[in-house]
C-alpha positions as CSV (number, residue, x, y, z in Angstrom):
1,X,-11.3,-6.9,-11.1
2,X,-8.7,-3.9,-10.9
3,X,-9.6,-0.7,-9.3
4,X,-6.9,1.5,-10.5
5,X,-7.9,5.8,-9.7
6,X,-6.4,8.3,-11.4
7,X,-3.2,6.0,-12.7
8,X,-4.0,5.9,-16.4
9,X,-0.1,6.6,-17.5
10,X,2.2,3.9,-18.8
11,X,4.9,5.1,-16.8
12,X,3.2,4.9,-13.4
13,X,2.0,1.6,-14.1
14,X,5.4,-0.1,-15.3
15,X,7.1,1.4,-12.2
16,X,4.1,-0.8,-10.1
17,X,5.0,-3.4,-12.3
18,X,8.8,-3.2,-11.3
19,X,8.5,-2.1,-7.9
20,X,9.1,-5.6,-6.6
21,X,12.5,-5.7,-8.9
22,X,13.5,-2.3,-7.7
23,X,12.4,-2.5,-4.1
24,X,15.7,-4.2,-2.6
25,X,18.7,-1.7,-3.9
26,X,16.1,0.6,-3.0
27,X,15.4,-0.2,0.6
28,X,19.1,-0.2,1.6
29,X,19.0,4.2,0.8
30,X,15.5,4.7,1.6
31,X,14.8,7.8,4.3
32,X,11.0,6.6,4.0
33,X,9.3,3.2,5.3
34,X,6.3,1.7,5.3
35,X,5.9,-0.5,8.2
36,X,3.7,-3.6,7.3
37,X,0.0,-2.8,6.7
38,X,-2.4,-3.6,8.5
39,X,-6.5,-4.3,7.8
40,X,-8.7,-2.3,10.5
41,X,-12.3,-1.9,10.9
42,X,-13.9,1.6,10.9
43,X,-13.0,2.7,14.2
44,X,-9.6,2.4,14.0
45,X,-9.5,-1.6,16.0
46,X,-7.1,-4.0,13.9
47,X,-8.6,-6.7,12.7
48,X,-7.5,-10.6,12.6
49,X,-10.0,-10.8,9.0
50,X,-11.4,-9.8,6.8
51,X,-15.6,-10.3,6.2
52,X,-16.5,-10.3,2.4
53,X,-18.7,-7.1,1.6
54,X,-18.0,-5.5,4.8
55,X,-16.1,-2.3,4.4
56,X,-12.5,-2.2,5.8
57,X,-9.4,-0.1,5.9
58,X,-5.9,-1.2,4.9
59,X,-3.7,0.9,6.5
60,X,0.4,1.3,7.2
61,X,2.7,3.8,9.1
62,X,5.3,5.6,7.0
63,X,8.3,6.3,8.8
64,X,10.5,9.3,7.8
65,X,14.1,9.4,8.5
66,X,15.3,12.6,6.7
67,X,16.2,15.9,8.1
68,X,13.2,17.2,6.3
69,X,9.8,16.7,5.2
70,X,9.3,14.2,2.1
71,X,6.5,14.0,-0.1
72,X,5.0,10.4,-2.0
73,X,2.9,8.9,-3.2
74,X,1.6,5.3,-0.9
75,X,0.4,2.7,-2.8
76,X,-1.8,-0.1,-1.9
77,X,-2.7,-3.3,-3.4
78,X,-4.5,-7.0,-2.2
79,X,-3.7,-9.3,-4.3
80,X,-5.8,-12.8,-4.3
81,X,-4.0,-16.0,-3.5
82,X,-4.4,-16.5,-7.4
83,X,-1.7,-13.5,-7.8
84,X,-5.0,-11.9,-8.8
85,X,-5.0,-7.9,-8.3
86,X,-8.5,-7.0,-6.5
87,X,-7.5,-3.6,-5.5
88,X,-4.6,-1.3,-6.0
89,X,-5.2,2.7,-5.0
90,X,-2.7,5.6,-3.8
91,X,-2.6,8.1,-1.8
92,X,-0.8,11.5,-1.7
93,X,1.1,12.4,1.6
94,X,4.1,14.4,3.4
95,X,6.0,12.9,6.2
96,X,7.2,15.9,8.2
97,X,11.3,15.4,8.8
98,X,11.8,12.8,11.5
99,X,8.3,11.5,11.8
100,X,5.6,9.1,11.1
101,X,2.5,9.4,9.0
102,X,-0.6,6.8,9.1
103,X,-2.2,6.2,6.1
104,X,-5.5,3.8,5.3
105,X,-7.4,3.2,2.1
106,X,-10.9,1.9,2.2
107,X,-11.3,-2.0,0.7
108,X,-14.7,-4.5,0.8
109,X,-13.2,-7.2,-0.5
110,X,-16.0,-9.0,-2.6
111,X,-15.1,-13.0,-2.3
112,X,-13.8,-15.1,1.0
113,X,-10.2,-16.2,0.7
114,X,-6.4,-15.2,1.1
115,X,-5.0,-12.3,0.5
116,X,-1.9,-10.7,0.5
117,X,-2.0,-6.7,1.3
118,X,1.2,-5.3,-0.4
119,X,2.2,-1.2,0.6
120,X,5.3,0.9,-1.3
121,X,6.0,4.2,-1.8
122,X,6.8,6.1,-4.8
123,X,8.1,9.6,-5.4
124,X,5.6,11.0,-7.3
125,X,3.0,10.3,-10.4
126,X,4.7,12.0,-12.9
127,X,7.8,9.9,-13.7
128,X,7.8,8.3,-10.1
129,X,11.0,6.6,-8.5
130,X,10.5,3.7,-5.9
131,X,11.3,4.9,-2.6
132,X,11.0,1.9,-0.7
133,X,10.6,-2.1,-0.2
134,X,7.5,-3.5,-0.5
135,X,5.7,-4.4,2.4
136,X,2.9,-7.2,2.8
137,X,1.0,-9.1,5.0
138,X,-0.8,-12.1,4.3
139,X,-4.8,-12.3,5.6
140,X,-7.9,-14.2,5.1
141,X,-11.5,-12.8,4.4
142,X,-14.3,-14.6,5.6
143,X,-17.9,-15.4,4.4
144,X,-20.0,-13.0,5.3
């Protein structure tokens, strides 16, 4: 199952597609980075796992290294240990210059297993540029 909101255009979906190609040249000019995500419960505590139907929050720490405030777009994905997409979402956000931003998007993963959380950042929806590497961290969701 892919839970894609509000990116029904071509163009914003062949720049996900590529943003693993891009993502090194990229990195090396980057003012913004996403440190690796993280999963956390409700509360805010970071979590070792993962429970299957339990609600958690994958979240990450943009860092902005410009002279001024930058807007993007964070995206968000867990992949299954198949390569199998089970949840890719954005969010909208401005890092003001010379600071850090915390973002989280909500995930119940449905099945136990492995999965690698995968954060990027792109400029924008309409025509969007990569702006950084992609991130990830590998974790494991357990039975409920």
């Amino acid at each position: 199952m892919i839970r894609i909101l509000a990116c029904a255009s071509f163009t914003v979906i062949a720049t996900l597609l590529m943003a693993p190609i891009f993502s090194q040249a990229v990195a090396q000019e980057a003012v913004l980075q996403p440190e690796t995500p993280e999963l956390k419960d409700r509360s805010g505590t970071v979590l070792t796992n993962a429970v299957a139907g339990e609600l958690s929050v994958i979240s990450a720490t943009v860092n902005n290294n410009s002279t001024q405030d930058e807007n993007f777009v964070a995206m968000v994905e867990a992949r299954s240990s198949i390569g199998i997409t089970e949840l890719l979402e954005f969010q909208i956000a401005q890092a003001s210059e010379n600071n850090s931003i915390e973002f989280g998007i909500s995930w119940t993963p449905e099945e136990a297993g492995t999965y690698e959380l995968r954060t990027y950042l792109l400029s924008g929806l309409q025509e969007p540029q990569v702006l950084s590497e992609v991130t990830t961290k590998q974790i494991t969701v357990e039975e409920n």
